[in-house]
SEMAR-347649 format. One record per residue (C-alpha): chain; x, y, z. Coordinates in steps of 0.5 Angstrom, whole numbers. Each point is the difference from the previous one (the first is absolute). Last residue first. Example, Ala and Ser with C-alpha at 12.3 -4.5 7.8 and 13.67 -1.06 7.14 Angstrom:
BEGIN
- A,27,-2,14 .
- A,-2,-7,2 .
***
This chain:
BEGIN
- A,97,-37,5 .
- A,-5,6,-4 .
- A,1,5,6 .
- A,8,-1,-2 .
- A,-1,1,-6 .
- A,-4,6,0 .
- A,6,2,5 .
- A,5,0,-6 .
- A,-4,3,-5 .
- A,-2,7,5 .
- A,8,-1,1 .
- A,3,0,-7 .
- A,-6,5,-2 .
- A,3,4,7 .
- A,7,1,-4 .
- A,-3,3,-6 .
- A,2,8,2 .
- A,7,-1,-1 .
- A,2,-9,-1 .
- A,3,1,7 .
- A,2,-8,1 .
- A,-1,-5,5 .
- A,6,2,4 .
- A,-1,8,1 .
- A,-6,0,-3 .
- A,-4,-5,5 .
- A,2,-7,1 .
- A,-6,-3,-3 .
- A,-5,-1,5 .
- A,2,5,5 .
- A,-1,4,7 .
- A,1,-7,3 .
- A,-5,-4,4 .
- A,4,0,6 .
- A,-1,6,1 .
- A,7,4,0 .
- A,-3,7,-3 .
- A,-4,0,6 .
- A,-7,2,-4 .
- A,-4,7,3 .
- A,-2,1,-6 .
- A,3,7,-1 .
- A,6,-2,4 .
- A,1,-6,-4 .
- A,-3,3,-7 .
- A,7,7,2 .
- A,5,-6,2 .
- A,-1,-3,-7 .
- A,1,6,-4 .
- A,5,2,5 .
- A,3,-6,-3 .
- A,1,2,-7 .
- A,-3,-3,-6 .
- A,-4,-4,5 .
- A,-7,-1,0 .
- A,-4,-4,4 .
- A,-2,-7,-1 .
- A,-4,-4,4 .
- A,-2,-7,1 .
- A,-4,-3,5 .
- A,-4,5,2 .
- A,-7,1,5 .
- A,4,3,6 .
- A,1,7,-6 .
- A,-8,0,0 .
- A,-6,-3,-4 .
- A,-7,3,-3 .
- A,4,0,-7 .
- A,-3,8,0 .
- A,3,1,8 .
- A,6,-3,-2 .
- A,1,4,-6 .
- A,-2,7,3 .
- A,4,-2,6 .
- A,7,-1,-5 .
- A,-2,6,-4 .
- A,0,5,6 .
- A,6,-4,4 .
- A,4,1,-7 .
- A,-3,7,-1 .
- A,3,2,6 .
- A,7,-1,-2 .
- A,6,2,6 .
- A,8,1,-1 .
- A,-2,7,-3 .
- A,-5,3,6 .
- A,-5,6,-3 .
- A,2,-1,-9 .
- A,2,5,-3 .
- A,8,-2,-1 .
- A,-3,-6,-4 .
- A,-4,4,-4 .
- A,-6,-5,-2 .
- A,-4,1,6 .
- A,-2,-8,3 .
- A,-4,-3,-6 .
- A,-6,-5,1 .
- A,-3,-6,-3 .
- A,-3,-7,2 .
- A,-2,-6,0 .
- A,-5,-6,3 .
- A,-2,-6,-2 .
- A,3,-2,-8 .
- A,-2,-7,-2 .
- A,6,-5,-1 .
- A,-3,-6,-4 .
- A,3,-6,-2 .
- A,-1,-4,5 .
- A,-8,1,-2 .
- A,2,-3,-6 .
- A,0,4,-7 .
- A,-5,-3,-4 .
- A,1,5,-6 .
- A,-7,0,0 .
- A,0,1,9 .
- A,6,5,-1 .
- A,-4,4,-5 .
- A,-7,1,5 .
- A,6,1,6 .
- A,2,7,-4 .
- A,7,-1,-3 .
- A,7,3,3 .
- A,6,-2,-2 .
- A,7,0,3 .
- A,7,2,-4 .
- A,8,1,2 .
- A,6,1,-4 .
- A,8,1,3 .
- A,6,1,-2 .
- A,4,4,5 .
- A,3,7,0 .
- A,-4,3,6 .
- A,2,-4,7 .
- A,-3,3,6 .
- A,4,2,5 .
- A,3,-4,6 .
- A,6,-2,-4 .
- A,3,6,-2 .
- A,0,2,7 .
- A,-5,6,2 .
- A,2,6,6 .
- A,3,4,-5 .
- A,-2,-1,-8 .
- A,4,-5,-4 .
- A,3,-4,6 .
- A,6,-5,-2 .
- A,-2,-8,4 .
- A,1,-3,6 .
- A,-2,5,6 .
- A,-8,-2,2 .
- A,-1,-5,-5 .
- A,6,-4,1 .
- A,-2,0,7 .
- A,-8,-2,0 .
- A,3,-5,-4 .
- A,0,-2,-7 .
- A,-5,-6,-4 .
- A,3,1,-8 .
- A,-6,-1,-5 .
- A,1,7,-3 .
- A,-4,0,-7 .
- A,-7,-3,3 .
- A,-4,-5,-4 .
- A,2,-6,2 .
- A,-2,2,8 .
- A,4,-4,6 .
- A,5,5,0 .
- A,-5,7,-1 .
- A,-3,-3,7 .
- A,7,-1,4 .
- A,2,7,-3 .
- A,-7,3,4 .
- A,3,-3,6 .
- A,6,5,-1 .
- A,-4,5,-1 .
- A,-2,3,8 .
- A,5,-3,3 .
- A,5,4,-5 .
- A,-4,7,2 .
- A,0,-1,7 .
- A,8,0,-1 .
- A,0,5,-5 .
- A,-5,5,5 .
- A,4,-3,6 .
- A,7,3,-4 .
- A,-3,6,-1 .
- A,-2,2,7 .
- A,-8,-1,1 .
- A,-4,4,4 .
- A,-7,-1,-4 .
- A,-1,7,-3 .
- A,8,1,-2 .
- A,-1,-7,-4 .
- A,-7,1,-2 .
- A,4,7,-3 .
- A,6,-4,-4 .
- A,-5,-5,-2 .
- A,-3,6,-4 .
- A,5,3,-3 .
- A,3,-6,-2 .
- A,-8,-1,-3 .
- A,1,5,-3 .
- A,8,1,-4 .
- A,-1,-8,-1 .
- A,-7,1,-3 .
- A,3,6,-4 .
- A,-4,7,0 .
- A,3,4,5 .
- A,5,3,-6 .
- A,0,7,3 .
- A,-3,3,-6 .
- A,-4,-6,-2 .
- A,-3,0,7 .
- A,-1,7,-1 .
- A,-3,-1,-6 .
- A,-5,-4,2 .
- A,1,-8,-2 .
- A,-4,-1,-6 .
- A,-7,-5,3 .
- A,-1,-6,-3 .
- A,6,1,-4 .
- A,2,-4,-7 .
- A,6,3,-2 .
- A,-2,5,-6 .
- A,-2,-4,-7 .
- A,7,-2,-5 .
- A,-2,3,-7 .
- A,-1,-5,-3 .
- A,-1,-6,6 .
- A,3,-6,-2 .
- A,-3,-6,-4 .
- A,5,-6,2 .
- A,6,-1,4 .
- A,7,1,-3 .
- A,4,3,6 .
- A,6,3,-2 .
- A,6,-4,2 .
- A,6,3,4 .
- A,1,-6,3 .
- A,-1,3,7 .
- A,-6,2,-3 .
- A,-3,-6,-3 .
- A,0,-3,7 .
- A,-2,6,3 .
- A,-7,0,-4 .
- A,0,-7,1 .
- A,-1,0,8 .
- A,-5,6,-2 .
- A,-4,-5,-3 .
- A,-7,1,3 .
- A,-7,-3,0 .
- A,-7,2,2 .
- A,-6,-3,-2 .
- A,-8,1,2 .
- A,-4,-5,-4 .
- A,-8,1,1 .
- A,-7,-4,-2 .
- A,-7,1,1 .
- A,0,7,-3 .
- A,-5,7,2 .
- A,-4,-4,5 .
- A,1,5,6 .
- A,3,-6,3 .
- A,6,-1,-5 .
- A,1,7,0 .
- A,1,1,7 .
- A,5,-7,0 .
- A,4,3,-7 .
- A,0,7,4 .
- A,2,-4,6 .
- A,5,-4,-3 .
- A,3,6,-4 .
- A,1,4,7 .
- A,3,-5,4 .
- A,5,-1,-5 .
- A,1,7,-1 .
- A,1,1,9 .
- A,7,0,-2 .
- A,1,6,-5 .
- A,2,3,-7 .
- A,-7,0,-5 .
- A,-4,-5,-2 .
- A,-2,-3,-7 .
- A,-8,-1,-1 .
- A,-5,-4,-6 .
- A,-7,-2,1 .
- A,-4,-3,-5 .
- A,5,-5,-2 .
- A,2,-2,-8 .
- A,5,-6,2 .
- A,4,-3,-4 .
- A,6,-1,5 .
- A,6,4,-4 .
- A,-6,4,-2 .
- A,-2,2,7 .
- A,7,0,2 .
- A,2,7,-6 .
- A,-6,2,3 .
- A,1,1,7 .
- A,7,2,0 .
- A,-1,5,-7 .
- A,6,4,-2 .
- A,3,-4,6 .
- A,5,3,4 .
- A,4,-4,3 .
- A,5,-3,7 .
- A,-4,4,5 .
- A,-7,-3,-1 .
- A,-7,2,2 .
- A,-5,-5,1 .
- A,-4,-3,-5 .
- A,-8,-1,0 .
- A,-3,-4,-5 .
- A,-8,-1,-1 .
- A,-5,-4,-3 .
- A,4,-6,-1 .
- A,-2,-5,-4 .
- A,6,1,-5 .
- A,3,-3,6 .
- A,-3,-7,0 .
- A,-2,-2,7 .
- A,1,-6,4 .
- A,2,5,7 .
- A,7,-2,0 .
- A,1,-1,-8 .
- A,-2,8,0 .
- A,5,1,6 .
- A,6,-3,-4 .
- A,-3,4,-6 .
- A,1,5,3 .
- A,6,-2,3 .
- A,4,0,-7 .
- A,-3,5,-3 .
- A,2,4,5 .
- A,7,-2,1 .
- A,1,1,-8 .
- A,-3,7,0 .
- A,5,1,6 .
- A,6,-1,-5 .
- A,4,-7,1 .
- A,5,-2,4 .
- A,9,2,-1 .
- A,2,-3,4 .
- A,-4,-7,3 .
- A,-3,1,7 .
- A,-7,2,-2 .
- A,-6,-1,5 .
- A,-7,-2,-2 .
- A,-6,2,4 .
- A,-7,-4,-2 .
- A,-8,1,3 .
- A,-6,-2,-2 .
- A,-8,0,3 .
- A,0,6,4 .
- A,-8,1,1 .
- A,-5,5,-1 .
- A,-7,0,2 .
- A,-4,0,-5 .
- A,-4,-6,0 .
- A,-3,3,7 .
- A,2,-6,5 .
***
């Protein structure tokens, strides 16, 4: 094996249940070094720090301000912008560097207390976090929304994936109450999951009916309990190292997770401009590349996770991927957003930190 080959070696989530929690700054240090713990290296060792975008903070200065909380002096240092895929996307620049030789050894970290923020909120309090950004930076989008999409408020998840769901709806024959219905079958085992996780904020098993019609909705066709939960307090970390470092800090085989085939890509950003919009192409696209790049296919999972802010989300990978959304494997591994929680664009490092240990087991 080429002794840069990267490798995911450490691993930590946290849920905070108690109000009010501590501030993201708290979170990632404290996963971190969880993670650094996990994968026997010391954190000033580091060579690079990566932090996801968070909503409940600006930091004057995110990465840097963790950096000397844990010592580190790293080589490579990268904050994200607002998005889903973030995760995703740092692990990949961490791995890529990793195997290029530019560093041996990655921390990607995210962490939200948007939980806390409300409670200091209903109680009239003001926030007393640390090191805020003066002048407040500008919302961190990955892309600004158009400006007709601004001037027609087209640009809130629950306003798009709405409109989204609303015309798959339309596209498959379906009346609203066999949507809502599909819908419920489709979450309720996801429930299941998230109860029999330690680290999920909603741990209550519900029926396919109570998810259907049991709840308030916040953006016709969705239910309040079907969309992702975004005031939790919650923190996740990995960190990669080159199989060279692993062998000397004598990390086992078992607890290594080498990364065998990943993907990107966009369908077109303005929703209104997309060809068919209850459908994703890019989804099946990138799944493929994946597969192909891994040398495996759909039939060759044991574990899945699909991403599941709101259910056309899901419903959009099923069809793209040609994946009963019942298979009996699940379409998560923690619960998915709406019941494990939806920690703004840092959810898939909870469920990439979930998987890895997982395949460890």
């Amino acid at each position: 094996m080429d002794p840069r080959t990267p490798c995911l070696i450490g691993i930590a989530q946290r849920t905070v249940r108690e109000q009010p929690g501590p501030e993201p700054l708290d979170l990632w240090e404290s996963t971190a070094r969880e993670a650094a713990d996990d994968a026997r290296l010391p954190v000033e060792r580091l060579d690079s720090i990566q932090i996801v975008y968070t909503d409940s903070w600006q930091y004057d200065s995110p990465v840097g301000r963790l950096a000397e909380r844990l010592g580190a002096t790293p080589r490579h240092r990268a904050y994200s912008k607002v998005g889903g895929t973030a995760p995703q996307l740092l692990v990949g620049e961490a791995a890529a560097r990793i195997a290029a030789g530019d560093i041996d050894s990655a921390l990607v970290t995210g962490a939200e207390a948007l939980a806390t923020r409300r409670a200091y909120r209903q109680a009239g309090e003001h926030v007393p976090w640390s090191h805020p950004a003066v002048p407040k930076p500008p919302y961190g989008w990955e892309r600004p929304p158009h400006p007709s999409a601004l001037a027609h408020g087209l640009f809130l998840p629950v306003h798009t994936y709405a409109i989204m769901e609303t015309a798959r709806r339309a596209a498959s024959g379906l009346t609203v109450e066999e949507e809502m219905r599909d819908r419920g079958r489709m979450m309720a085992p996801m429930t299941e999951v998230a109860a029999a996780n330690p680290y999920a904020w909603r741990r209550t098993v519900r029926t396919p009916e109570e998810l259907a019609h049991g709840d308030r909705f916040v953006g016709w066709p969705y239910t309040r309990n079907t969309v992702a939960v975004l005031e939790v307090d919650q923190a996740a970390a990995v960190v990669l190292a080159a199989s060279e470092l692993a062998d000397r800090l004598g990390v086992p085989a078992e607890g290594r997770v080498y990364l065998r085939g990943w993907a990107y890509g966009e369908d077109t950003w303005e929703v209104a401009a997309r060809p068919a919009l209850g459908a994703s192409e890019a989804i099946g696209k990138v799944a493929e590349a994946a597969f192909r790049r891994a040398g495996l296919g759909l039939d060759d999972m044991d574990a899945l996770d699909v991403y599941s802010c709101f259910a056309v989300a899901l419903r959009q990978a099923c069809d793209a991927i040609g994946l009963d959304p019942l298979d009996r494997r699940g379409l998560t591994v923690t619960g998915g957003l709406p019941y494990a929680g939806g920690p703004a664009s840092d959810y898939v490092l909870h469920s990439t930190a979930t998987m890895a240990g997982l395949l460890r087991a």
